[in-house]
C-alpha positions as CSV (number, residue, x, y, z in Angstrom):
1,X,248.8,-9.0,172.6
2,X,246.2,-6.7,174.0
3,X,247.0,-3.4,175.9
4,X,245.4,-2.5,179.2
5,X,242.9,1.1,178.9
6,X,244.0,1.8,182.1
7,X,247.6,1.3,182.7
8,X,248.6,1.1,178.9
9,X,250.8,-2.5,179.4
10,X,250.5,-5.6,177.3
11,X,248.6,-8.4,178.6
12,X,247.8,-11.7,177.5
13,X,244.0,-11.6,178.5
14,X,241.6,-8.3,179.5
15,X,238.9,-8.9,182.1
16,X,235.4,-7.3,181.6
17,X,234.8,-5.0,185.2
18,X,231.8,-3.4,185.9
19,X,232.7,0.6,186.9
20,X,230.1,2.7,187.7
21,X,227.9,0.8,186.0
22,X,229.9,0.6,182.6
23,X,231.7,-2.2,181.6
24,X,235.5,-1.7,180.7
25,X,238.3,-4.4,179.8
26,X,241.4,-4.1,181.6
27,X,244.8,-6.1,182.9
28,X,243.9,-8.3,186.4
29,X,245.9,-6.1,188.2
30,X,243.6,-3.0,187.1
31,X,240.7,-5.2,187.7
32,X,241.2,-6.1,191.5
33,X,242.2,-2.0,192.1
34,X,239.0,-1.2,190.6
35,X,236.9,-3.7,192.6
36,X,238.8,-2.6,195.8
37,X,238.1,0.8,195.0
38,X,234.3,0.0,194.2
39,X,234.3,-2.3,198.1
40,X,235.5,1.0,199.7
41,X,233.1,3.6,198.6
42,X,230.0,1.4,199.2
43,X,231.8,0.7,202.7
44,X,232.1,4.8,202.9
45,X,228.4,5.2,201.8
46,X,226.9,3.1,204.1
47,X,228.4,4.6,206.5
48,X,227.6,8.2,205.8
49,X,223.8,6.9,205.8
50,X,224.3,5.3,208.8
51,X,225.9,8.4,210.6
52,X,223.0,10.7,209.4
53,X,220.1,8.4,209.8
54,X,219.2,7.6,206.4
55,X,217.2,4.7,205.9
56,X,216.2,4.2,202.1
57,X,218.9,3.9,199.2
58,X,219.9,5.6,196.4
């Protein structure tokens, strides 16, 4: 059985997830937070831009 990096449980399977631009292998459960997480600062980002009138991106 393999053990998740991030929440230390067996799993059956680890899923390759892109964070901040490093893959890592971790449970589905850990995967879908991390995407969630990911969603939500772009979301934030954007609009931080947007409120000071930024036009280009990082």
């Amino acid at each position: 059985m393999a053990t998740c990096k991030e929440c230390e449980n067996e799993v059956d399977k680890l899923v390759a997830v892109k964070v901040s631009g490093k893959a890592k292998k971790m449970c589905e459960d850990c995967a879908d937070r991390a995407r969630e997480e990911a969603e939500i600062a772009e979301e934030s980002e954007s609009v931080v831009q947007n409120m000071m009138g930024f036009k280009g991106r990082r």
